[in-house]
Backbone as a ProteinNet text record, in pm:
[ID]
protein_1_A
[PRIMARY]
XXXXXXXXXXXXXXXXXXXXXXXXXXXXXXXXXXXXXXXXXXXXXXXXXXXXXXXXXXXXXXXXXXXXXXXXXXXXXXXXXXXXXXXXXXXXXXXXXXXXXXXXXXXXXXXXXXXXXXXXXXXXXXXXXXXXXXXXXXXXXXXXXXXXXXXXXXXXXXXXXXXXXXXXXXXXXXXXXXXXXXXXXXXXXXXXXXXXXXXX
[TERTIARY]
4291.5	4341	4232.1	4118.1	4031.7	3955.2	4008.4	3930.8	4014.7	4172.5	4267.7	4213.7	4190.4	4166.8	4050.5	3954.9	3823.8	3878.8	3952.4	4017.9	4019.8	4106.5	4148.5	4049.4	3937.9	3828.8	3777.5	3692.8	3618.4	3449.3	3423.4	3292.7	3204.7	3068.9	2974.4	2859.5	2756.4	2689.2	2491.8	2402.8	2295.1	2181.2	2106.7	2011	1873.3	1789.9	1607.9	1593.9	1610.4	1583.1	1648.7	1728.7	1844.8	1946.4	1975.3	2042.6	2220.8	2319.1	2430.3	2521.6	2606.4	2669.1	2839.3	2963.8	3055.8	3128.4	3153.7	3227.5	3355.6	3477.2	3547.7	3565.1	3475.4	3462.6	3366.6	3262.8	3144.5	3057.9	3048.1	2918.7	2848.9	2714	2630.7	2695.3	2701.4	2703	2619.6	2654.7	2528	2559.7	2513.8	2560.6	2686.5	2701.4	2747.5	2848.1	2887.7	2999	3070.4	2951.7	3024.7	3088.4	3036.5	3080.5	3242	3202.9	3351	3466.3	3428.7	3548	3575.4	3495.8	3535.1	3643.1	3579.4	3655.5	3837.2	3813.4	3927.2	4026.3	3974.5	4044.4	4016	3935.8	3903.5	3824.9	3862.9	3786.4	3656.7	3544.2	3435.3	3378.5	3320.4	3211.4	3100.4	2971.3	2874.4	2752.6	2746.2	2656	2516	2418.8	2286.5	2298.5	2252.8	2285.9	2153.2	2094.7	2022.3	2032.9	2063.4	2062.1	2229.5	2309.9	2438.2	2498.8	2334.1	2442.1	2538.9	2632.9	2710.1	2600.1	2546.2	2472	2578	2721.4	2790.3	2717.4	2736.7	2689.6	2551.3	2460	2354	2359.9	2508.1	2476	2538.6	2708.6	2738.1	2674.2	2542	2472.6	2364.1	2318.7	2252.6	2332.7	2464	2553.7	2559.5	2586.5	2558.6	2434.7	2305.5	2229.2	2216.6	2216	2252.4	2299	2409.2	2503.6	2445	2410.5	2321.2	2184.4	2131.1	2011.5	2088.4	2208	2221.6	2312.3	2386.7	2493.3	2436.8	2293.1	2278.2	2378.5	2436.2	2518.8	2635.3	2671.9	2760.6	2771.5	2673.8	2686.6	2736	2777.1	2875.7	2835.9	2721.2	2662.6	2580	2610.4	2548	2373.7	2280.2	2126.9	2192.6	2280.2	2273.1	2332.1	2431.6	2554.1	2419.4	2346.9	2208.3	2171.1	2070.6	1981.2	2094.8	2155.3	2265.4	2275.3	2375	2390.8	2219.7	2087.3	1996.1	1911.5	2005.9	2011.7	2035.7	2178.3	2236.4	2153.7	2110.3	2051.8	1979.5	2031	1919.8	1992.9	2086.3	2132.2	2250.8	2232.4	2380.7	2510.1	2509.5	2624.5	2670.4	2603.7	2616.6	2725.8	2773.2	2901.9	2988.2	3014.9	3124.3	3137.8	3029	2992.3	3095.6	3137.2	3165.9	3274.4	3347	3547.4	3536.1	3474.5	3520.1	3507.8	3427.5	3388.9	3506.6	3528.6	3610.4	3743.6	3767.2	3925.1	3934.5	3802.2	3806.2	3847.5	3802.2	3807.1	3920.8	3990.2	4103.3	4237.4	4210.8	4312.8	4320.5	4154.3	4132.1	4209.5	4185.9	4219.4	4331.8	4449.4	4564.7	4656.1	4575.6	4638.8	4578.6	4455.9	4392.5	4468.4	4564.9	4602.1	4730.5	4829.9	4880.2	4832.6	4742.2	4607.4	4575.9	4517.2	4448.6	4547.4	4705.7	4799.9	4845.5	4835	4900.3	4784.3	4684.9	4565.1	4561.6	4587.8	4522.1	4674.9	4767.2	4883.1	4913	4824.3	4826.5	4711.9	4589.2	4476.4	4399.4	4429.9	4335.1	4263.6	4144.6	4075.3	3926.5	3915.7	3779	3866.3	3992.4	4036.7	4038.3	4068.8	4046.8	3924.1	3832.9	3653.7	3657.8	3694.1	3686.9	3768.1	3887.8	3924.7	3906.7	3823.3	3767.5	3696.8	3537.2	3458	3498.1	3632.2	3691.8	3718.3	3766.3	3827.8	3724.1	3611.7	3527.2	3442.4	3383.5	3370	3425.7	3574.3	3637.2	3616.1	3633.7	3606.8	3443.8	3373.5	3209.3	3241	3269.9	3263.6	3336.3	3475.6	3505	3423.5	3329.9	3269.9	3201.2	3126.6	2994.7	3061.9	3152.6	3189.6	3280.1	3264	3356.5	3192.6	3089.7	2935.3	2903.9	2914.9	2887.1	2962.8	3076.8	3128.4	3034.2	2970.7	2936.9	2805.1	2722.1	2579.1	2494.1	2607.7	2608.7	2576.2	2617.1	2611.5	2508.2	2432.7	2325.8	2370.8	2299.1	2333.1	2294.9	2320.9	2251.3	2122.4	2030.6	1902.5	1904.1	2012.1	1959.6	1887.3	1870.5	1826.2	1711.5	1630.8	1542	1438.3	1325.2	1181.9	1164.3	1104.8	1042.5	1171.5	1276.9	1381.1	1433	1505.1	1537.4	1670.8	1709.3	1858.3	1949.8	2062	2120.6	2130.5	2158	2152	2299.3	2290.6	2407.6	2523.3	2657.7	2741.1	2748.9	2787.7	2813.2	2930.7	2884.4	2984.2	3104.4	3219.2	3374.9	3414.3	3487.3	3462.5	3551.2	3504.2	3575.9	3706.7	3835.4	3958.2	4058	4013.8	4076.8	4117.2	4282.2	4392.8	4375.7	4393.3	4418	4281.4	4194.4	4033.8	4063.7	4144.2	4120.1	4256.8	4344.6	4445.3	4448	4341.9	4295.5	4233.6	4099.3	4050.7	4137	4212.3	4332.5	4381.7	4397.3	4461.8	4382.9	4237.6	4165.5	4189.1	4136.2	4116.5	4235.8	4317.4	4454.9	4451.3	4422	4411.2	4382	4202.2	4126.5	4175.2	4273.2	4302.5	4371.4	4469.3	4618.9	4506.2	4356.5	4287.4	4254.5	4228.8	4191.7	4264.2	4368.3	4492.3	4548.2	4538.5	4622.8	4456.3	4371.4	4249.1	4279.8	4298.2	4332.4	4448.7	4529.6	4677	4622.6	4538.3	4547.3	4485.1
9067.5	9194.7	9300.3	9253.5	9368	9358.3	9286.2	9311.7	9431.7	9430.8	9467.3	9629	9641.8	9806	9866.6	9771.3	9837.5	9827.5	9796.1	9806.4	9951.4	10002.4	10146.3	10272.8	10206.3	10314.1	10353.9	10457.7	10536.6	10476.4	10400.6	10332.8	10420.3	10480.1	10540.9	10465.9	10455.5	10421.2	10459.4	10420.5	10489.5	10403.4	10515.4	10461.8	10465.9	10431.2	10440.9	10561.3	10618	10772.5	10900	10817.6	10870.2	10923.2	10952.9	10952.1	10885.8	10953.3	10919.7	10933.3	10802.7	10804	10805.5	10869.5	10860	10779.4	10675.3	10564.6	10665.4	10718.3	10735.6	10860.2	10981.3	11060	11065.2	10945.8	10938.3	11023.3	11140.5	11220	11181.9	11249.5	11230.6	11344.7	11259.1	11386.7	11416	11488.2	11495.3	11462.5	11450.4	11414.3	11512.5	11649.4	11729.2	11707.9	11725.7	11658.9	11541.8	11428.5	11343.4	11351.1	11453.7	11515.9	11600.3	11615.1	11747.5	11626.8	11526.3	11390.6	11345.3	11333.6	11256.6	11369.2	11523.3	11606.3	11604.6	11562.3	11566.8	11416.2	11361	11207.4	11110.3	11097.6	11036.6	10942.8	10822.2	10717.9	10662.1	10615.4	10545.2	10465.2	10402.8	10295.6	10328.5	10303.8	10331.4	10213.6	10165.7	10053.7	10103.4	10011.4	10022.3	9988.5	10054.6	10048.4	9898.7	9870.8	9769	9641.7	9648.7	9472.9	9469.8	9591.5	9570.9	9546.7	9594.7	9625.8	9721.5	9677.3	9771.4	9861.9	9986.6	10124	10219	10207.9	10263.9	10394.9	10277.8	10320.5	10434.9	10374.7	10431.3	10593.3	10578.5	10729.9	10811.9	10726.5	10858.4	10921	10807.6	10856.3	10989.2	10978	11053.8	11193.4	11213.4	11276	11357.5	11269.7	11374.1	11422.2	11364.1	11412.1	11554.4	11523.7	11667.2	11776.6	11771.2	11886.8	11899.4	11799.6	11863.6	11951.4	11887	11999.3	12097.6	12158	12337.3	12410.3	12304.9	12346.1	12477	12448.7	12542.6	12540.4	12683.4	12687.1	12606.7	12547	12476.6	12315.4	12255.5	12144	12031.2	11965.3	11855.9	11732.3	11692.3	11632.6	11671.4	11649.2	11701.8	11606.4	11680.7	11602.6	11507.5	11564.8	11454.1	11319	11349.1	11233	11123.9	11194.9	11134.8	11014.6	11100.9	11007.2	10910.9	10957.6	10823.5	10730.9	10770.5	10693.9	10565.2	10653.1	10549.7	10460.8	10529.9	10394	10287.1	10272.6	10210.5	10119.7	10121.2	10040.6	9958.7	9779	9676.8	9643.5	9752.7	9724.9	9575.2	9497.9	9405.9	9463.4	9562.5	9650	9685.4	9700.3	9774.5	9734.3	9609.3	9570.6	9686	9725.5	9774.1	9930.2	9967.5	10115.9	10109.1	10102.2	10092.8	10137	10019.8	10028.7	10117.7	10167.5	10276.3	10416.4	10400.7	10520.5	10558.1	10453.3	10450.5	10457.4	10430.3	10460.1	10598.9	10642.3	10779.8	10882	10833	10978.2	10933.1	10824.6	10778.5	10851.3	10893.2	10921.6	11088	11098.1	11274.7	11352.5	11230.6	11292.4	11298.7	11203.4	11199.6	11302.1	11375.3	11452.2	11608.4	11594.2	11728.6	11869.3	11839.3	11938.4	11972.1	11892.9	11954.8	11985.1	11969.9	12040.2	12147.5	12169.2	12283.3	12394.7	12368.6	12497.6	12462.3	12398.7	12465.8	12581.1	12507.8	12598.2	12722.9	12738.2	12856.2	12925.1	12918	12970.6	13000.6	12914.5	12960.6	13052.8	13003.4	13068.3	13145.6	13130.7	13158.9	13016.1	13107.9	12973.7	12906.1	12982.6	12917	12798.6	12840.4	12720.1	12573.1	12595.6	12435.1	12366.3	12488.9	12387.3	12336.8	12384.1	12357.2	12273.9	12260.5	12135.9	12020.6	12038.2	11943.1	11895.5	11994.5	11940.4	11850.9	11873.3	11836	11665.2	11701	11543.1	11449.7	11528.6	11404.1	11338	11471.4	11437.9	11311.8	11355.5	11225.3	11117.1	11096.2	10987.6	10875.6	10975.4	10919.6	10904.2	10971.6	10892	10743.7	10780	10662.4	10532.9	10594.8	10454.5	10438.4	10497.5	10481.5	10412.4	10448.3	10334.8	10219.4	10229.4	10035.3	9977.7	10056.8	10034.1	9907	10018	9998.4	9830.6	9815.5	9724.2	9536.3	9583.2	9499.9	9478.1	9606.5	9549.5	9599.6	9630.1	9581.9	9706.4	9846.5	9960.2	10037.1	9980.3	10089.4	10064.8	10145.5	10257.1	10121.3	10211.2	10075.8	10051.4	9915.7	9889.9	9837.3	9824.5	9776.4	9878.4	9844.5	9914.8	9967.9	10086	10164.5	10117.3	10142.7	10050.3	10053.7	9940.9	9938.5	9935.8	9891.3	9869.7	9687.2	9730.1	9530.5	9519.1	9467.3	9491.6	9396.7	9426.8	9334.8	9242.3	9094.9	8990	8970.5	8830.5	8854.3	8787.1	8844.8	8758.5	8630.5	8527.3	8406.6	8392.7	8297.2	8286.3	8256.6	8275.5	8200.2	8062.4	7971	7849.1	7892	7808.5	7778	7714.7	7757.4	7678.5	7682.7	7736.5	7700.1	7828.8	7775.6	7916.7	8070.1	8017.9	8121.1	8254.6	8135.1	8296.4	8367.2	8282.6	8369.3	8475.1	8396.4	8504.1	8656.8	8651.9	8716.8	8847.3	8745.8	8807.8	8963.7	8877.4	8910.3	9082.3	9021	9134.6	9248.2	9222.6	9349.7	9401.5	9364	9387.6	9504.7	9455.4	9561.1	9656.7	9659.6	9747	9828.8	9842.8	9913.7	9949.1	9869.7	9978.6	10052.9	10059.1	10150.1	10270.8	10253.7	10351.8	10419	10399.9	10476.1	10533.1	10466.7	10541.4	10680.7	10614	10759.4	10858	10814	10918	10989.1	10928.2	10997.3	11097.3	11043.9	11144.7	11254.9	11272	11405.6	11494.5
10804.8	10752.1	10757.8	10698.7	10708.3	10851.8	10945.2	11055.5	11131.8	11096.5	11147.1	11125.1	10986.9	10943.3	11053.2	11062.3	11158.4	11254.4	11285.3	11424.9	11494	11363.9	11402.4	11364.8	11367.4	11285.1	11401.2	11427.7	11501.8	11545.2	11625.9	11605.8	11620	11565.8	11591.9	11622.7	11703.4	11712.4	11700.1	11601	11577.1	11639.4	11755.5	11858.4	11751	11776.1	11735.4	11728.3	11802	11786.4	11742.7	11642.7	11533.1	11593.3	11698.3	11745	11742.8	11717.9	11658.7	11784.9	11841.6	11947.7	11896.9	11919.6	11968.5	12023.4	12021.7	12079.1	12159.2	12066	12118.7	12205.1	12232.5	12291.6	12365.6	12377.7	12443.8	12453.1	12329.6	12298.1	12194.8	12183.9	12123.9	12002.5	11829.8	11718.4	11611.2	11491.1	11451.9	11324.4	11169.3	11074.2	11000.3	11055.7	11020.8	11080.6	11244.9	11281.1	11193.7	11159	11084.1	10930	10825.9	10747.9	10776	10868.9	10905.6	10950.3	11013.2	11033.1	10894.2	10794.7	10668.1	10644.3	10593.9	10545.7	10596.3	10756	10817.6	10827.1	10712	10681	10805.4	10889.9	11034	10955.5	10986.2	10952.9	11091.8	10994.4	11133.9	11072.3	11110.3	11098.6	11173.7	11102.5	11187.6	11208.7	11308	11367.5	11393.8	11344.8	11447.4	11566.9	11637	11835.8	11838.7	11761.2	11816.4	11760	11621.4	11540.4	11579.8	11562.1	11533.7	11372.8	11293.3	11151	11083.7	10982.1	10980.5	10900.5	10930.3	10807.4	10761	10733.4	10734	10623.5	10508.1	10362	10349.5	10449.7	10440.5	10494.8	10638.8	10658.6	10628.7	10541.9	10470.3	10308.6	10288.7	10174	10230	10325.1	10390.2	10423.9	10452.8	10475.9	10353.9	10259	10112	10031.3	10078.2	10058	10146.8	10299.8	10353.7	10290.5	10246.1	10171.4	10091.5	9923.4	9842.1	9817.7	9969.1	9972.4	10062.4	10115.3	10164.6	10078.4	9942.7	9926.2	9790.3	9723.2	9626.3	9544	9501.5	9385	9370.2	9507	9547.6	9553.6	9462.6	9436	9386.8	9434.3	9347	9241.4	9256.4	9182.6	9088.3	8991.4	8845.6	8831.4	8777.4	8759.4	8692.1	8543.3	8447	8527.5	8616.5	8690.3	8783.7	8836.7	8906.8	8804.6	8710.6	8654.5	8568.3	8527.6	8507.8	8624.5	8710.2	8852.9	8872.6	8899.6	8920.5	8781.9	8630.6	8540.8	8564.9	8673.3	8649.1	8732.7	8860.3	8926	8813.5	8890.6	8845.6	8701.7	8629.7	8525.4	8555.3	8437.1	8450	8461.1	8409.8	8445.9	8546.5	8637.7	8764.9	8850.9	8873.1	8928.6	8854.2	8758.7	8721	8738.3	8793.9	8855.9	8967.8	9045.6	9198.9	9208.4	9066.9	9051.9	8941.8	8902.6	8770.8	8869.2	8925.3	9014.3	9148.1	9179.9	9282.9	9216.2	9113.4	9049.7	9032.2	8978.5	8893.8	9004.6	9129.8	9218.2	9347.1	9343	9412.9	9310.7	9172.7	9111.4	9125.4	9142.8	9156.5	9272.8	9357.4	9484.8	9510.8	9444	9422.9	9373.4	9263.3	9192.3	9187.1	9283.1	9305	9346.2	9458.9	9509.6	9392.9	9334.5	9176.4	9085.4	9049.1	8922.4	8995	9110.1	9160.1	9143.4	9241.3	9184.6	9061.2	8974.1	8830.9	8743.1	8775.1	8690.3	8758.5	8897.6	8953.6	8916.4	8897.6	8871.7	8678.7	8621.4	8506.6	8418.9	8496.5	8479	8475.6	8675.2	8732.6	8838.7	8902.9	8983.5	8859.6	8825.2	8695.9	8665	8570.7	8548.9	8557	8725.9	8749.9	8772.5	8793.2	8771.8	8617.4	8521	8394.9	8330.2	8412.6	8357.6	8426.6	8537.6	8643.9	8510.2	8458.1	8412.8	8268.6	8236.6	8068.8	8154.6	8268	8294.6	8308.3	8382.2	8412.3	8276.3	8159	8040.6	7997.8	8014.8	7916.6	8001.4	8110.3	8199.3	8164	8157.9	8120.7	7990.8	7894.1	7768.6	7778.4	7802.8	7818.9	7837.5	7950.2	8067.2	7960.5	7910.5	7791.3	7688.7	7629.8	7522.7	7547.8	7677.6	7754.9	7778.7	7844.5	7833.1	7726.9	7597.8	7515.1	7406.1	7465.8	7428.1	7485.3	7593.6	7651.8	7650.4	7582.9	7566	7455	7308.5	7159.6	7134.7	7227	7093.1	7214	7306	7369.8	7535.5	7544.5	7683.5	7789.2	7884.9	8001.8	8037.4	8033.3	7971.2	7882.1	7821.8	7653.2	7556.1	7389.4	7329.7	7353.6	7319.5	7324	7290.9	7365.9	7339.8	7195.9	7157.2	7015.6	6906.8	6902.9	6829.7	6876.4	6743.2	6765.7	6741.4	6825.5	6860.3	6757.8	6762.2	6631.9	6688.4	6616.4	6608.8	6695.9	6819.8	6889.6	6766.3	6797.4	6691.9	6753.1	6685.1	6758.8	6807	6963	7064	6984	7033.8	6995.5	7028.6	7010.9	7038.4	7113.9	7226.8	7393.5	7341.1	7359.4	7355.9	7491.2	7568.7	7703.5	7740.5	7767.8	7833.8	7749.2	7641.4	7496.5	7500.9	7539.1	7524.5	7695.3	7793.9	7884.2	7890.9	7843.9	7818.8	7704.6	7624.6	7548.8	7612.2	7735.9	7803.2	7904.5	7968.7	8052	7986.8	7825.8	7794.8	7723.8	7717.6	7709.8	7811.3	7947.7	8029.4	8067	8062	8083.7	8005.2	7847.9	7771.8	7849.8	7890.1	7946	8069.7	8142.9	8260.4	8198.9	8107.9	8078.2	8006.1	7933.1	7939.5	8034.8	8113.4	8241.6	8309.2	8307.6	8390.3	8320.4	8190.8	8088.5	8075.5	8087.2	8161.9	8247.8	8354.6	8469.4	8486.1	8396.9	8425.4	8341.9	8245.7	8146.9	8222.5
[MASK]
++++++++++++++++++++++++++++++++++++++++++++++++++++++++++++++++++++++++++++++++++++++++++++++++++++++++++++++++++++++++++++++++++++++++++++++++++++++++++++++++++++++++++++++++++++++++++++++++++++++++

């Protein structure tokens, strides 16, 4: 199945000499070209022309670093969203960065272009940056106090140097089906949170 999806993707290929090859048009492009294909929903993959790894990741991170250093006033990433973001590295938490992140902005994108005309039709255009910034608010709190459920009250890292963290409660006794079905149904809780996040 997922070989099936790369199937239909766009192969790019990256030489030693940074150089970014075209598979399907057989030119040479540049990262900006490749920015303007994302924008235009064109899917690719991008290979090292020499080991043959996938760097997909690496060059559309590079891709957005691009934009953040020309975009100036026009930036999408917040400092505070940063130094959060490289908290998280190394944190135990960090698996759960990926799918909170990736829900948050699979729902944005879903519902962007109906938020954008209701606000600009009720508002104005300020509008919808501002309730951009109300949504994502609630979104991070959220994350911070599902965080928080999981590593007794403090941020990611653990408590703050020179403090002593409370005492863990004691484990629950293992009884089988019952603790994982329990499990099961936080778990859902917390999506039907997120979701009713997302819709407000």
């Amino acid at each position: 199945m997922a070989e099936n999806g790369r199937a239909h993707q766009t192969v790019i290929k990256k030489y030693a000499n940074r150089r970014l090859y075209h598979t399907g048009t057989s030119t040479y492009v540049t990262l900006e070209d490749l920015a303007t294909m994302v924008q235009n929903g064109e899917d690719f993959i991008v290979y090292d022309a020499r080991s043959g790894d996938d760097i997909t990741r690496s060059v559309l991170t590079q891709i957005i670093f691009e934009q953040e250093n020309k975009a100036g006033d026009d930036n999408l990433l917040p400092v505070a969203f940063l130094r959060q973001l490289i908290r998280f590295y190394g944190d135990s938490m960090r698996t759960m960065v990926p799918s909170f992140l990736e829900f948050s902005m699979a729902n944005f994108a879903k519902d962007q272009d109906g938020l954008r005309e209701k606000m600009a039709q009720s508002f104005g255009p300020s509008a919808f940056q501002q309730a951009l910034q109300e949504q994502v608010r609630a979104n991070m709190t959220f994350f911070g106090d599902a965080m928080k459920m999981f590593t007794g009250g403090f941020g990611p890292g653990g408590p703050p140097p020179g403090t002593i963290p409370p005492a863990p409660a004691p484990a629950p006794a293992v009884s089988g089906p019952a603790d994982l079905d329990e499990l099961k149904k936080q778990m859902a809780e917390m999506q039907a949170r997120l979701e009713s996040l997302a819709r407000k």
